[in-house]
C-alpha positions in Angstrom: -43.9 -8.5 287.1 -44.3 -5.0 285.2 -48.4 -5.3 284.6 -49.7 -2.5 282.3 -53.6 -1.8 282.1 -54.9 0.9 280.3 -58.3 1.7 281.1 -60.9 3.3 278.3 -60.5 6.7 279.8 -56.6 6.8 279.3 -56.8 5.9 276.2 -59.6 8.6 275.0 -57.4 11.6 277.1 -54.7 10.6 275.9 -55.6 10.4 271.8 -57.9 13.7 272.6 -54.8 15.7 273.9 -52.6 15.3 271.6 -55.1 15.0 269.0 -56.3 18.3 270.0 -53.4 20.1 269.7 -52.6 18.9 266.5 -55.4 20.2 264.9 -55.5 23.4 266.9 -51.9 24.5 265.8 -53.1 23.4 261.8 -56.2 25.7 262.3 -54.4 28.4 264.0 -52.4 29.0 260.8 -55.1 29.4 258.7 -57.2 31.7 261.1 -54.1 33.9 261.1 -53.5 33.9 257.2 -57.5 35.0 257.3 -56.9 37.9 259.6 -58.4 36.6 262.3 -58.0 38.4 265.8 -55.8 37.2 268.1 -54.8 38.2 271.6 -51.4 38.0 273.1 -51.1 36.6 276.5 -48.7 37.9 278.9 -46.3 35.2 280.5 -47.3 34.7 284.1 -44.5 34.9 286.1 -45.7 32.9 289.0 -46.8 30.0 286.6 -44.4 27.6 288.1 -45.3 28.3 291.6 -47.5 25.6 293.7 -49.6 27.4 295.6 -52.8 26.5 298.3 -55.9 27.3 296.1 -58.0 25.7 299.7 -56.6 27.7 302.3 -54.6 26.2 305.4 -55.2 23.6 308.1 -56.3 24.5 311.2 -56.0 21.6 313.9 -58.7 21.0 315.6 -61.8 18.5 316.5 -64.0 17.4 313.8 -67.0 15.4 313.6 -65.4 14.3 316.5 -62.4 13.2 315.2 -59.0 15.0 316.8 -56.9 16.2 314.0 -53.6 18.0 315.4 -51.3 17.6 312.5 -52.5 17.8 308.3 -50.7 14.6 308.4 -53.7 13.3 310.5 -56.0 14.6 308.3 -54.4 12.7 305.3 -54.2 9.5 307.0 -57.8 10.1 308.3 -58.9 10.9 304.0 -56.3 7.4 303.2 -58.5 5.0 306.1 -61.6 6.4 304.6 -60.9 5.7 301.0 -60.0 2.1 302.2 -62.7 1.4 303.7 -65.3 2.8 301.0 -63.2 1.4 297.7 -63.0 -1.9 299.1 -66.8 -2.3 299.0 -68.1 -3.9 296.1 -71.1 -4.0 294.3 -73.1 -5.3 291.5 -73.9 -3.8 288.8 -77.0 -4.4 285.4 -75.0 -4.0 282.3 -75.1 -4.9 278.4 -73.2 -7.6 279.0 -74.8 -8.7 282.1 -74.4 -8.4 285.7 -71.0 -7.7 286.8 -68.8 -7.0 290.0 -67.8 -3.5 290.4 -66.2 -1.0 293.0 -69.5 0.0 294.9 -68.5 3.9 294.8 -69.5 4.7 291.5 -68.7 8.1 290.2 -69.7 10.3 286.5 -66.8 11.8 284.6 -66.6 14.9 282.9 -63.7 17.0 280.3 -63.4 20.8 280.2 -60.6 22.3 277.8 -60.4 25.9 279.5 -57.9 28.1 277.3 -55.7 27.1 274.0 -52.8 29.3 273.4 -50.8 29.0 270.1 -47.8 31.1 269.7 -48.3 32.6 272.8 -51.8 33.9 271.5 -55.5 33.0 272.6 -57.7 32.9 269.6 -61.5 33.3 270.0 -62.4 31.4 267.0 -60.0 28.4 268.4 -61.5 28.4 271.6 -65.2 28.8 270.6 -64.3 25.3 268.3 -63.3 23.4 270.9 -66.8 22.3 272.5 -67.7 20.6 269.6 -64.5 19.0 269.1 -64.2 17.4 272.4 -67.3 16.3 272.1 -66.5 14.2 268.8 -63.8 12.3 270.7 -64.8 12.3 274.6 -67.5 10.3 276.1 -68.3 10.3 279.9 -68.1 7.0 281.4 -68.0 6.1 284.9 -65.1 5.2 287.3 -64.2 3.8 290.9 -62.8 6.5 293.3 -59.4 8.0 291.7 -56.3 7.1 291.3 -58.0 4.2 289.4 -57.7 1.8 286.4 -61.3 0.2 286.2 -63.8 -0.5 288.3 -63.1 -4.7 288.8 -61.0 -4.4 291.7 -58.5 -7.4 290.4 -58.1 -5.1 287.5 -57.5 -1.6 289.8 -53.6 -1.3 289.4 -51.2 0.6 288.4 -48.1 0.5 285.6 -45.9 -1.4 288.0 -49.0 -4.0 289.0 -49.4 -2.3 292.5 -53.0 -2.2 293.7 -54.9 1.2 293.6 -57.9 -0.3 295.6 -56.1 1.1 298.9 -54.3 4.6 298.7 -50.5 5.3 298.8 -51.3 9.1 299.5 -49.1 10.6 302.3 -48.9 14.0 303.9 -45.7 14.6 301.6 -47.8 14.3 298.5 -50.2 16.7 299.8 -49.6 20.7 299.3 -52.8 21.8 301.4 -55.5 20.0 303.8 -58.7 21.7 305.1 -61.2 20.4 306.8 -64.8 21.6 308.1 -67.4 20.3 310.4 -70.6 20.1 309.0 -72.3 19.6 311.8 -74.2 16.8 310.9 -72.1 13.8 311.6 -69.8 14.3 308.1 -66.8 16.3 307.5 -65.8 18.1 304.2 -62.2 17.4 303.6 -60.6 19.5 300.6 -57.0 18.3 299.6 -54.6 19.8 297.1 -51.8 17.4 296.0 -48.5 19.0 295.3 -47.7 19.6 291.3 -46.1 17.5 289.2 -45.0 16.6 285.7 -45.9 13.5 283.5 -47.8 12.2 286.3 -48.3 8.3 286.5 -51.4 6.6 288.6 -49.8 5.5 292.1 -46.1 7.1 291.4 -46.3 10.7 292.1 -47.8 12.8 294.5 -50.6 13.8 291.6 -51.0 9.9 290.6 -51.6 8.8 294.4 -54.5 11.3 294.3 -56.5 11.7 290.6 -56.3 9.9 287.4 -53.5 10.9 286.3 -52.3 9.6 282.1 -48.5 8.3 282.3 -45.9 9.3 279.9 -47.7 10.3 276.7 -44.2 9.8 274.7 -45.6 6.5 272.6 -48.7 8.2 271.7 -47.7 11.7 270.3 -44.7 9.6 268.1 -47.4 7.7 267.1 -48.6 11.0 265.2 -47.3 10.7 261.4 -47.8 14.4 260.7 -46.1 15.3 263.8 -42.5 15.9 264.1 -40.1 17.9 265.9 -37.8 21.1 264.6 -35.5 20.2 267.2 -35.2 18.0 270.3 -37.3 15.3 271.3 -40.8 14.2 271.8 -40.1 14.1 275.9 -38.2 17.9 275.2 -40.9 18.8 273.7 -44.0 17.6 274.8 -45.0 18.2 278.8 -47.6 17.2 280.9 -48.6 19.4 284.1 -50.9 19.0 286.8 -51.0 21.9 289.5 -53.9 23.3 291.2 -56.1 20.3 291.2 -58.4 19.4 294.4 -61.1 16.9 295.9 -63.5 17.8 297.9 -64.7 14.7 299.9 -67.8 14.4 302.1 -66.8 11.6 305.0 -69.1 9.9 307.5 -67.5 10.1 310.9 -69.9 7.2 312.1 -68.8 4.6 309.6 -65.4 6.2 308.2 -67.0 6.1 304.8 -66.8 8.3 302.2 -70.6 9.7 301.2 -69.7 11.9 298.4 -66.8 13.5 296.2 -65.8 15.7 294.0 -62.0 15.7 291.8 -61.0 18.5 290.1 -58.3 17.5 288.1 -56.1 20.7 286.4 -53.5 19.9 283.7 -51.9 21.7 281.3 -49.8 20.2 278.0 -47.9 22.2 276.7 -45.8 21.2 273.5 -43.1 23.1 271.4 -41.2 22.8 268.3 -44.1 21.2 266.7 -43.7 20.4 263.0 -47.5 19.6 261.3 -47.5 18.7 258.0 -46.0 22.0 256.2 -46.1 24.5 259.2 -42.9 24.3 261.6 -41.4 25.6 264.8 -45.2 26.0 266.3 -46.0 25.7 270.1 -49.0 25.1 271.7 -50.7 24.8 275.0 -53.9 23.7 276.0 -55.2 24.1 280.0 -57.6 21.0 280.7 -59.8 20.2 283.6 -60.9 16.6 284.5 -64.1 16.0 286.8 -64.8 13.2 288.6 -68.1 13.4 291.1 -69.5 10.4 293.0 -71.9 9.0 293.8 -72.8 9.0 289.8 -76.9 9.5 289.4 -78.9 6.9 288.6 -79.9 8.7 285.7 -76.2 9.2 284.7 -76.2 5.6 284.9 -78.3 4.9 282.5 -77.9 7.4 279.9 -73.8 6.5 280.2 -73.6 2.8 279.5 -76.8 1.6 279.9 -75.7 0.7 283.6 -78.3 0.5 286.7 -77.4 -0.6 290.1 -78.7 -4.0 291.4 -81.2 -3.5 294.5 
């Protein structure tokens, strides 16, 4: 059975991007018919190229843990998030007390650069703090890849559960891991890049929260339209350079704290909006997860404590 969930944060990223870059490319137009500054930027020619932003692995003994190969450092990351996202917890909310993932973590959305035309505008990019903030608001969310926090409810497009990890050494571009000295290790993994990335599917899906195809949404946009080719011509997702940085407990296998940096850029062409045509844009997002959330984060996000 195909079983499609899509969770609140999805949905916002997903209306936000494209969203976004509608009304970037509309504003862009006007800011250049007011003589407003704009600065070419230079193609990179090693954009394409997936490289370690970590460092390598180094085989070796850890926390006491024998790691020889960065495939046993992966399956050493998997067995830990098993074992910590199959924990469960309950949770004080508005609608009561409910069942949740124990690992709890805060969310947070950074647009870095937008380029229109193949120029970054000042103007542009100094608006859009105060338009993300109109559309996103941080919520919580179980360890990544995820699709809510109820476990029953943690799959993926094709129904497959995300409560256990399908991340393998072939998804992963770079593994490094450090001894902390203290009974925990620091692992830091880079998944390799990937395009249109779906939750479970991919090797970027197995490790963050990745959005799916995008296609239904962006034709979905009246004003939008295409000079020539298609929405999926046109319209490209890509996520390279991401990492986690996760804090494990050599004792109990658990995972004590995380960090996901999630990089993507959309990048769409050919745009048509309203009576401007033929204009590109792309936008470079990061997407933050951190765990454990705060109490405080908590409460100021949902009104949400944890139940002692």
């Amino acid at each position: 059975m195909n079983v499609k969930r899509k969770s609140k944060l999805d949905v916002v990223i997903r209306i936000l991007l494209i969203a976004l870059v509608a009304v970037l490319v509309v504003f862009a137009v006007k800011v250049v018919f007011s003589a407003a500054k704009t600065a070419p930027v230079a193609a990179d020619a090693t954009a394409n190229e997936d490289k370690s932003v970590i460092g390598e692995f180094q085989a070796g003994t850890y926390g006491g843990i024998k790691m020889d190969t960065a495939e046993d450092a992966v399956k050493y990351y998997v067995e830990a998030y098993n074992k910590t996202k199959a924990e469960t917890a309950e949770f004080n909310t508005p609608e009561g007390k409910q069942t949740w993932s124990a690992f709890i973590g805060d969310e947070d959305l950074k647009i870095n650069s937008v380029i229109i035309d193949g120029n970054e505008n000042k103007t542009i990019n100094s608006m859009v703090p105060g338009i993300v903030g109109g559309i996103f608001h941080s919520g919580t969310s179980a360890l990544p890849p995820t699709a809510g926090k109820v476990q029953k409810d943690d799959v993926d497009e094709k129904g497959n559960s995300l409560v256990t990890s399908s991340l393998t050494a072939d998804d992963v571009l770079a593994v490094v891991v450090e001894d902390n000295g203290d009974g925990t290790i620091t692992m830091k993994i880079q998944p390799k890049m990937a395009e249109m990335s779906h939750k479970g599917q991919d090797s970027q899906g197995r490790f963050f929260n990745t959005l799916g195809g995008i296609d239904s949404v962006v034709d979905s946009i009246k004003p939008l339209s295409w000079s020539e080719g298609t929405t999926a011509d046109n319209c490209k997702v890509y996520y390279k350079g991401g990492t986690g940085v996760v804090k494990i407990d050599t004792k109990t296998g658990m995972i004590v704290e995380a960090d996901y940096d999630m990089e993507v850029t959309v990048d769409v062409s050919h745009a048509n909006v309203t009576v401007l045509r033929d204009k590109s844009a792309v936008v470079s997002i990061t997407y933050k997860n951190h765990f454990p959330a705060s109490d405080e984060y908590l409460a100021k996000h949902g009104e949400i404590s944890r139940v002692k």
